[in-house]
C-alpha positions as CSV (number, residue, x, y, z in Angstrom):
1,X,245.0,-87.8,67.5
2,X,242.1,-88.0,64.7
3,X,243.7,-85.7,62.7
4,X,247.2,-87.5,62.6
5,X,244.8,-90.6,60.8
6,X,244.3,-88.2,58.1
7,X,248.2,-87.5,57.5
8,X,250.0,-90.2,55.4
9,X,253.3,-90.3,57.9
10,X,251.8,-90.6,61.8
11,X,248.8,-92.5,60.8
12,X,250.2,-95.3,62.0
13,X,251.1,-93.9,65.4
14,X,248.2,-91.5,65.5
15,X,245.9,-94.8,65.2
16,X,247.7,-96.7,67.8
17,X,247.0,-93.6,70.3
18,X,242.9,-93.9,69.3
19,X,243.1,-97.3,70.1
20,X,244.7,-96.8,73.9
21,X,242.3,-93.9,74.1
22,X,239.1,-96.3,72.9
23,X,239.9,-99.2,74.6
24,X,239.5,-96.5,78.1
25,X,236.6,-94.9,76.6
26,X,234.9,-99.0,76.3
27,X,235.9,-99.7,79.6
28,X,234.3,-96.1,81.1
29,X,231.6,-97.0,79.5
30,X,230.8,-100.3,81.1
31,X,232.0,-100.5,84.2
32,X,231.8,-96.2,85.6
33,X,228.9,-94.9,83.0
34,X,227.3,-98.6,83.2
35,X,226.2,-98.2,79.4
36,X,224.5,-101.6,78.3
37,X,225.6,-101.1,74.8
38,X,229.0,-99.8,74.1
39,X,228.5,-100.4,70.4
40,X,229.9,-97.0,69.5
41,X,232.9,-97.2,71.1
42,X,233.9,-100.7,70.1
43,X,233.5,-99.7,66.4
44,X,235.3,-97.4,66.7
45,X,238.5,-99.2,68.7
46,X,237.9,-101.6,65.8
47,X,238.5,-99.2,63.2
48,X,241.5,-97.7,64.8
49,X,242.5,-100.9,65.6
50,X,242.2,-101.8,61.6
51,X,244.5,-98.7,61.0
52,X,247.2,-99.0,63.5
53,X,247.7,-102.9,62.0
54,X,248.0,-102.2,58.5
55,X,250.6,-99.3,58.9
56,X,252.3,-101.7,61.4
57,X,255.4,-100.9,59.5
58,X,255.2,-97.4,59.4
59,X,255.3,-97.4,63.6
60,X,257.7,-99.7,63.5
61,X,260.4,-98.7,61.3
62,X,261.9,-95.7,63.4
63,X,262.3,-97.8,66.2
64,X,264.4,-100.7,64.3
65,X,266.0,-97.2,62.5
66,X,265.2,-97.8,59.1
67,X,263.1,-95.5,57.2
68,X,259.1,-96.3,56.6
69,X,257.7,-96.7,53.2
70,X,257.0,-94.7,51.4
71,X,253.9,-93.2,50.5
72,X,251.9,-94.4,47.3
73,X,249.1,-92.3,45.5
């Protein structure tokens, strides 16, 4: 899945995954691994999080059948 953040087209998707996949990792953390700080893992669901809200669009599109954006630079 951290590659597909890296590619322009499943970014979107790929940083939807990472945040399903963090949000388990946090919770491991805390309540199996009982981790006082799960600083790590929060960042990073935040920055996946960040992601997966700005290409918003781009996960959306195929399921209302219209094509995504395109790409830009």
């Amino acid at each position: 899945m951290a590659v597909g953040l890296l590619v322009p087209g499943p970014a979107g998707a790929a940083a939807l995954g990472l945040v399903g996949l963090m949000t388990g990792a946090t919770l491991a953390n805390v309540f199996v691994l009982e981790v006082i700080t799960p600083a790590l893992t929060i960042a990073l669901l935040v920055a996946a999080a960040v992601v997966a809200w700005n290409r918003r669009d781009d996960v959306r599109a195929p399921l209302a059948g219209r094509r995504p954006r395109p790409v830009v630079g």
